[in-house]
C-alpha positions in Angstrom: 180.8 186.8 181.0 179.8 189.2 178.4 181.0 193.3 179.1 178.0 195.1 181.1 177.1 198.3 179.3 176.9 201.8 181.8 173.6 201.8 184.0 172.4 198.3 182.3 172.4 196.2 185.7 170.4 198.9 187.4 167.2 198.3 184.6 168.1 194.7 184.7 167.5 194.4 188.5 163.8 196.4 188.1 161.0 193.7 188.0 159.9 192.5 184.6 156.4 193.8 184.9 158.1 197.3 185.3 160.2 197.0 182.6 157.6 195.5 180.0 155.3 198.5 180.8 158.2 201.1 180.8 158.9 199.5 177.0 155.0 199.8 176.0 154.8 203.1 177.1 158.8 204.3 175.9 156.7 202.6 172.7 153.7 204.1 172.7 155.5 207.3 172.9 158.2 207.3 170.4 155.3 205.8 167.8 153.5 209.3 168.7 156.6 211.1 168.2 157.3 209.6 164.3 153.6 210.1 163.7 153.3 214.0 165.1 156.6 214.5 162.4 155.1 213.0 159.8 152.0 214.6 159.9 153.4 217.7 160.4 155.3 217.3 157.3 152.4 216.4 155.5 149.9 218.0 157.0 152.2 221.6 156.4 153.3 220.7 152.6 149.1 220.2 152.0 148.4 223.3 153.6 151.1 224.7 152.0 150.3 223.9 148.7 146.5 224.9 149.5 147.4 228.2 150.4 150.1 228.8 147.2 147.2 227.9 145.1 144.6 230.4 146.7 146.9 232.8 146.7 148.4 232.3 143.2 144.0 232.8 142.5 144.3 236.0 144.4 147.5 237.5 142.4 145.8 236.2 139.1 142.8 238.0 140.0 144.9 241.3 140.9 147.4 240.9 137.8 143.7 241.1 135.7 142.7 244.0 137.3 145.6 246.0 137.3 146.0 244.6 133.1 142.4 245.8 132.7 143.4 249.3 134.3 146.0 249.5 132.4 144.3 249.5 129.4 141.9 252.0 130.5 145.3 254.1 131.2 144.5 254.1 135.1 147.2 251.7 136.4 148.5 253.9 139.2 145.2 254.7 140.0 144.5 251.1 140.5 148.1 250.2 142.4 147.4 253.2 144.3 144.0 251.6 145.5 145.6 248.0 145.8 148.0 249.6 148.4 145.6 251.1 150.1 143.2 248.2 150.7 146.3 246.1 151.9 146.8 248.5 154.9 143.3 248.7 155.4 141.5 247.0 158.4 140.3 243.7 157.1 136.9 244.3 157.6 136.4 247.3 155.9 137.8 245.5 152.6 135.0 243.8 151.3 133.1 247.6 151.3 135.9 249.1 149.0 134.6 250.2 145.7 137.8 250.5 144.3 139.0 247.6 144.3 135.9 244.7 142.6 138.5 241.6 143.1 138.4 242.0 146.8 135.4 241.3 147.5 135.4 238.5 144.9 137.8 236.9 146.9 135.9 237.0 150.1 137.4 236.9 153.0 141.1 237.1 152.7 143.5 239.0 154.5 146.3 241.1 152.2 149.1 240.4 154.3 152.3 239.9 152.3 150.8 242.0 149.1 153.1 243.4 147.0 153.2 244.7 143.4 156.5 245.2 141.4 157.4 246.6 137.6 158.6 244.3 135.0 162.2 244.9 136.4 161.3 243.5 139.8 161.4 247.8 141.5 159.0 247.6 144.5 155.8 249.7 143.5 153.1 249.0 146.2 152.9 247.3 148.5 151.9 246.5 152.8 153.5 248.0 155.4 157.0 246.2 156.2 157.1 244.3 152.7 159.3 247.3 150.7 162.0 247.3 154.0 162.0 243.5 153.8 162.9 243.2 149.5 164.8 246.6 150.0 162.7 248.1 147.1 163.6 245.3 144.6 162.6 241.6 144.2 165.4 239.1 142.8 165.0 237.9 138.9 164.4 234.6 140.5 161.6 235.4 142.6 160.1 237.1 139.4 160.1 233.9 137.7 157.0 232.7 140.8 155.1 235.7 140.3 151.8 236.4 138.4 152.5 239.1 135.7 149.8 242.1 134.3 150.2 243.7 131.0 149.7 246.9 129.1 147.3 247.4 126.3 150.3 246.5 124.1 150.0 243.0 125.9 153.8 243.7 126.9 154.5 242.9 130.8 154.1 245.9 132.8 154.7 244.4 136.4 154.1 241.6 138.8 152.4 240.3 141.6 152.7 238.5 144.5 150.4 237.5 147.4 150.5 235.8 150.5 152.9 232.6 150.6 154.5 233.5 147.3 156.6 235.9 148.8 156.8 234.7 152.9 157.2 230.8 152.1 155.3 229.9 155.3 151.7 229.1 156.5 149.3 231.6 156.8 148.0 232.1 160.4 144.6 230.2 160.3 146.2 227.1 158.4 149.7 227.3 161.3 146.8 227.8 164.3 145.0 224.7 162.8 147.9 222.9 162.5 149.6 223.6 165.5 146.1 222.5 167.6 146.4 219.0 165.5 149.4 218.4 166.3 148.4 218.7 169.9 145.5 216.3 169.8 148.0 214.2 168.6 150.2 214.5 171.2 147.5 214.9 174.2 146.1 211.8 172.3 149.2 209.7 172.7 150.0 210.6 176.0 146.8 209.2 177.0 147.0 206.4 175.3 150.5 205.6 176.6 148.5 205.8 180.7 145.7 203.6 178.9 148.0 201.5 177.8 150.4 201.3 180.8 147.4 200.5 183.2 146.0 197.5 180.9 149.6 196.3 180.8 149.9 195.9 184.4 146.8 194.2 184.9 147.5 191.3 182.4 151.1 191.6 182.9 149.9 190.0 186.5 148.4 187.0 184.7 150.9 186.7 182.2 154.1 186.5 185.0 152.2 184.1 187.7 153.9 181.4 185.8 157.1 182.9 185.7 157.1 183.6 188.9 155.8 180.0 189.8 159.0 178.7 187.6 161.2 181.4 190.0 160.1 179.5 192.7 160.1 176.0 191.8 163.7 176.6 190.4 164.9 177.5 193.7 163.1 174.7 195.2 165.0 172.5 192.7 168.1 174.1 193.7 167.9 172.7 197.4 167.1 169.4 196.4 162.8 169.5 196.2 161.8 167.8 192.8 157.8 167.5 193.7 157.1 171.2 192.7 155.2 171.4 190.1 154.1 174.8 188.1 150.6 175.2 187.5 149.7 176.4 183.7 146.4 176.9 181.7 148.0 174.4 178.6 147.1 177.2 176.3 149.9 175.9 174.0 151.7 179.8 173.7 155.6 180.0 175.0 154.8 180.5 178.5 153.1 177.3 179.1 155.4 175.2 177.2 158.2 176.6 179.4 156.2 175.2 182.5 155.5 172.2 180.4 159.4 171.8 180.0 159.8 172.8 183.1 157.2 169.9 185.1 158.8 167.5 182.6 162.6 168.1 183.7 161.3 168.2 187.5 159.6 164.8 186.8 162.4 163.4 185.3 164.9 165.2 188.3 162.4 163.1 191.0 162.5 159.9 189.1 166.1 160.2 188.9 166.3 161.0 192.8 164.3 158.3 193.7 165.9 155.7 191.1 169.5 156.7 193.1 167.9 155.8 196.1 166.4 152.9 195.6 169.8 151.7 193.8 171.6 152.4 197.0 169.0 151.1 199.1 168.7 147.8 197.3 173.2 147.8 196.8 173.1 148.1 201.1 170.9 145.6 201.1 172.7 143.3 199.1 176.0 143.6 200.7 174.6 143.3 203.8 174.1 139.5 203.8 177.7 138.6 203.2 179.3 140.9 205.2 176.8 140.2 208.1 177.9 136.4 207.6 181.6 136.9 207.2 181.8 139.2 210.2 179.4 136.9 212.3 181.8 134.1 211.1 184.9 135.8 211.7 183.7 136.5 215.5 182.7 133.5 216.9 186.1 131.8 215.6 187.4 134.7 217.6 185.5 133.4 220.6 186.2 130.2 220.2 182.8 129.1 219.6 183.9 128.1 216.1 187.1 126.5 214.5 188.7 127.6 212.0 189.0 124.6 210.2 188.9 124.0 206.2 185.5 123.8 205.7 184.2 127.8 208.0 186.9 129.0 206.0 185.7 127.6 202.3 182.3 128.9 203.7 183.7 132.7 204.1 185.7 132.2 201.3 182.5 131.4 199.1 181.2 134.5 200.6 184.3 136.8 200.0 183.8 135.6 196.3 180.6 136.2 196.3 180.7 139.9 197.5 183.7 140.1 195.3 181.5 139.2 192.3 178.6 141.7 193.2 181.3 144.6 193.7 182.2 144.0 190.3 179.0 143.6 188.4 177.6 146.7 190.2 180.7 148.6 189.2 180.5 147.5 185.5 177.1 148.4 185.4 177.4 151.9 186.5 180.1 152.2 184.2 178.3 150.7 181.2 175.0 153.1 182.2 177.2 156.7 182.6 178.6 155.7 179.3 182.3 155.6 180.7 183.5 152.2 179.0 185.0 152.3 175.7 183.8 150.1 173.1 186.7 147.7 172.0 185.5 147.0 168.7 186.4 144.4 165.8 185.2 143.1 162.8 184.0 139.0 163.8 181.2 136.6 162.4 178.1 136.6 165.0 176.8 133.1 163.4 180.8 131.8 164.8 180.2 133.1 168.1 176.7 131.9 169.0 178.3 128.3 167.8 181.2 128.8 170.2 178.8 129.7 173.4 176.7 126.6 172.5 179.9 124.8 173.1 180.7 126.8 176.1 177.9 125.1 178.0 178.3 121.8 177.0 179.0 120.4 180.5 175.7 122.1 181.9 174.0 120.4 178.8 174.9 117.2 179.7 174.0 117.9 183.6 170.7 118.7 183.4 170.1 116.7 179.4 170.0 120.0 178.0 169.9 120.3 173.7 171.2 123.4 172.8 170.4 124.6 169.3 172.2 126.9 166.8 170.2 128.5 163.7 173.0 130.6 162.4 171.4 132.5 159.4 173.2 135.8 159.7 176.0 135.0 157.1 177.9 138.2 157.2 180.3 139.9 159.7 179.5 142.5 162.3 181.3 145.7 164.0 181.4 145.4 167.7 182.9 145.0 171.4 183.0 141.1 170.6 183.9 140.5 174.4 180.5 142.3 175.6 178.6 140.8 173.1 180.0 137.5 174.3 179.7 138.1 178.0 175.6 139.6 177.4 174.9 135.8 175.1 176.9 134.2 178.2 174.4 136.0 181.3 171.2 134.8 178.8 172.2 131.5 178.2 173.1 131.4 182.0 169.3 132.5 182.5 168.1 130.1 179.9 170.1 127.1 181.8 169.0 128.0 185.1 165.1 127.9 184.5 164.6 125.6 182.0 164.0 122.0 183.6 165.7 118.9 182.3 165.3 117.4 178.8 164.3 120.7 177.9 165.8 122.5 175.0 167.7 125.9 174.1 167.6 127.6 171.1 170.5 130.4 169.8 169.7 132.0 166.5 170.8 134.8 164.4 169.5 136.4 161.2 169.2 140.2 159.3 166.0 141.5 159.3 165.7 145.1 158.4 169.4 146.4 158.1 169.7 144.8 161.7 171.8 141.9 163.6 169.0 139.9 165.4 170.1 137.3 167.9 167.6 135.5 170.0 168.3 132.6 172.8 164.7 131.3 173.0 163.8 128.7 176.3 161.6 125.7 176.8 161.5 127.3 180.5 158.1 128.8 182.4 158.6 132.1 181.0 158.3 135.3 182.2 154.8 136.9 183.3 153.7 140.0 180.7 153.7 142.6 183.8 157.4 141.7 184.5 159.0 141.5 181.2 160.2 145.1 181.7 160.9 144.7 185.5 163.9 142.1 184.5 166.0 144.9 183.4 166.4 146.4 186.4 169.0 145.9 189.3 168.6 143.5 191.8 165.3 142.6 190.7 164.7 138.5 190.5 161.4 136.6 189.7 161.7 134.0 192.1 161.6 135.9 195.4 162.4 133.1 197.1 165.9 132.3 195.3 168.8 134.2 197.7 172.1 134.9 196.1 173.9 131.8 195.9 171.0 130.1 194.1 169.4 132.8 191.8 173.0 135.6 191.7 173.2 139.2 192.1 170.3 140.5 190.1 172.5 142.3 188.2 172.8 139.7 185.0 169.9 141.5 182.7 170.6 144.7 183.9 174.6 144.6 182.7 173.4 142.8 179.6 170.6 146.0 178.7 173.6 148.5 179.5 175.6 146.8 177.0 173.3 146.7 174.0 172.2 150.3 174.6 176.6 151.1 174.5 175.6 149.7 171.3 173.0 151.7 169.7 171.0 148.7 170.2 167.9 147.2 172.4 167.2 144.1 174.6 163.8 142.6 175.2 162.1 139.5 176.3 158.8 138.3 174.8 157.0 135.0 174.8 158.4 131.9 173.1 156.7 129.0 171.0 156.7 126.5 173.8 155.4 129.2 176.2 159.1 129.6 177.8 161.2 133.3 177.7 162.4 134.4 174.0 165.2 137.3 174.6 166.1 138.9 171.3 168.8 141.6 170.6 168.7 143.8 167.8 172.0 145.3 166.8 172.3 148.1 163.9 174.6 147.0 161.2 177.2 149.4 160.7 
């Protein structure tokens, strides 16, 4: 188990609804937050750079005026009048006669105004700006500045207005700014509620299955495989989870019902010979019967019997869970068809039998040989037991494909189409008349099937030439 990080268990335990719309909204938010900072910094380096520019327009205009004075030999007249205007109130500046690029510029407020001489000494300027540059403005701060010139066109002085020498926002562009930014913000916020309260209302829709899938998992847990979730098939992750989920419960049922049927069908199997042998056993006890040779080769019949269908049931469960190990050798299949051919010679001649062998294989094979043997032994039992006298058997074997085919094809009455898949399973028989001793344990085909599939392979039974049962087993060549 992974290492639980501080407080995670406590979110974890909150319902996913909650936790989806606590995301959207966390979201929502911290998109708002990323977008408030960036425009911010955009929004102030524009105004910024708006406000350099008009007020770079403004110092050019003064530094022309004062150049222009200058000439006319009345610069400290016209600094004189400069400093004045720029502790004027600002509506009385566009009356000022004094001072023509004023009202040029319109309306602009002089805060930040400030004129110096060529060696940066403060001459004019606002109230607070002197006390703030101590009297003197750095070579480097010169370098920003808009000069004015004598007649002589030699520098006389410089000028600087508004952001040039504070380096922030004027009011009116920070006020602006400042009431964006909080649209933004109120904007976000309500967008985060919007959002939060659509959220919940398909979140609903969205979880039903989930919480369907909650409760048919618990149901599965104590043993109830008919739940099944309800979906809309609309193809997204959700409702192939359900779809996942209805298959695995399907398969869970089939399962559950195949186990019972199996031990249904085992009880009732073993319940014929024990029934006999212990009805046998207690009327000998009684004295009703004797125990001569004969009641005793009768229960000893029956012993065998059970013996035989305790072993074939436990070789088939073994061969279906996949718990016996493959023994296997390199051997020629066209050899060992030839040799169970011979096997059955003395059932041949009872019943005037012809067994045939088409051995067209040619090669050599990989495999359990002893399975392989004991699956051609249950078919040619089959094939022997309904296929009436003077009829004929044939065993063949041949490549087709990168595949081992071996077929034992009968002259018998075949098997019906509907049934062909029916033969596989336990205990099933097509004569429902036959009891054990006559027509065995029903457990032939199904032992046979569980071999071939140890084998990568498959069994099947189709129609023969003559109308009778063709088996055919296809093996891959390794």
């Amino acid at each position: 188990m992974g290492r639980r990080l501080p407080h995670e268990g406590r979110f974890m335990k909150t319902s996913l609804s909650i936790r989806l719309v606590i995301l959207i909204a966390g979201t929502i938010l911290v998109s708002s937050v990323i977008t408030i900072l960036l425009v911010f910094s955009l929004s102030s380096s524009r105004f910024r750079a708006y406000a350099l520019e008009k007020d770079r327009n403004l110092a050019h205009t003064i530094a022309g005026y004062l150049t222009t004075s200058a000439e006319n030999n009345r610069l400290d007249e016209a600094i004189s009048s400069l400093s004045l205007a720029a502790q004027r109130p600002r509506h009385m500046q566009p009356r000022m006669k004094t001072m023509p690029m004023i009202r040029a510029s319109g309306d602009i407020e002089p805060v930040g105004f400030l004129v110096t001489d060529k060696n940066g000494v403060v001459l004019r300027g606002n109230a607070g700006m002197r006390e703030h540059f101590h009297n003197s403005v750095s070579d480097t701060k010169l370098l920003d500045a808009v000069p004015f010139f004598n007649k002589n066109r030699a520098i006389t002085g410089y000028v600087f207005a508004g952001v040039m020498l504070e380096g922030s926002l004027p009011e009116t562009e920070y006020k602006y700014l400042r009431s964006l930014l909080l649209g933004v913000l109120f904007s976000a916020m309500l967008s985060a509620v919007l959002a939060s309260f659509i959220g919940v209302l398909f979140l609903k829709k969205i979880l039903k299955p989930l919480n369907s899938l909650n409760q048919g998992v618990r149901l599965l847990g104590r043993g109830d495989y008919s739940f099944r979730v309800d979906h809309p098939g609309s193809g997204d992750e959700l409702s192939r989870l359900a779809e996942g989920f209805n298959e695995m419960a399907a398969s869970l049922q089939a399962s559950e019902q195949w186990k019972k049927q199996i031990i249904s069908d085992t009880a009732h199997e073993l319940r014929t010979p024990v029934s006999l042998i212990m009805g046998n056993l207690e009327m000998m006890l009684d004295g009703i019967y004797e125990a001569d040779e004969e009641r005793l080769r009768s229960l000893y019949n029956e012993s065998t019997l059970l013996a035989d269908l305790i072993r074939d049931l436990h070789e088939l469960s073994s061969a279906e869970s996949s718990q016996t190990d493959l023994e296997k050798e390199v051997f020629d299949p066209d050899e060992l068809i030839s040799l169970m051919a011979e096997s059955f010679r003395a059932v041949r001649v009872d019943k005037k039998l012809q067994i045939h062998v088409e051995a067209h294989f040619h090669d050599s094979w990989a495999g359990d040989r002893r399975k392989l043997q004991q699956v051609l032994k249950n078919l040619l039992a089959n094939a022997v037991k309904y296929t009436p006298s003077e009829g004929s058997i044939t065993l063949r074997t041949f490549r087709m494909e990168e595949k081992l085919i071996i077929e034992v094809e009968d002259t018998g009455p075949g098997i019906p189409a509907d049934q062909r898949l029916k033969v596989f399973d336990r205990f099933y028989r097509l004569d429902k008349s036959r009891n054990r001793q006559e027509g065995g344990s029903g457990l032939g085909l199904a032992i046979s099937k569980a071999i071939i599939d140890l084998h990568n392979g498959y069994l099947e039974v189709e129609e023969g030439q003559d109308h009778g049962a063709l088996f055919r087993i296809t093996l891959p060549i390794c």
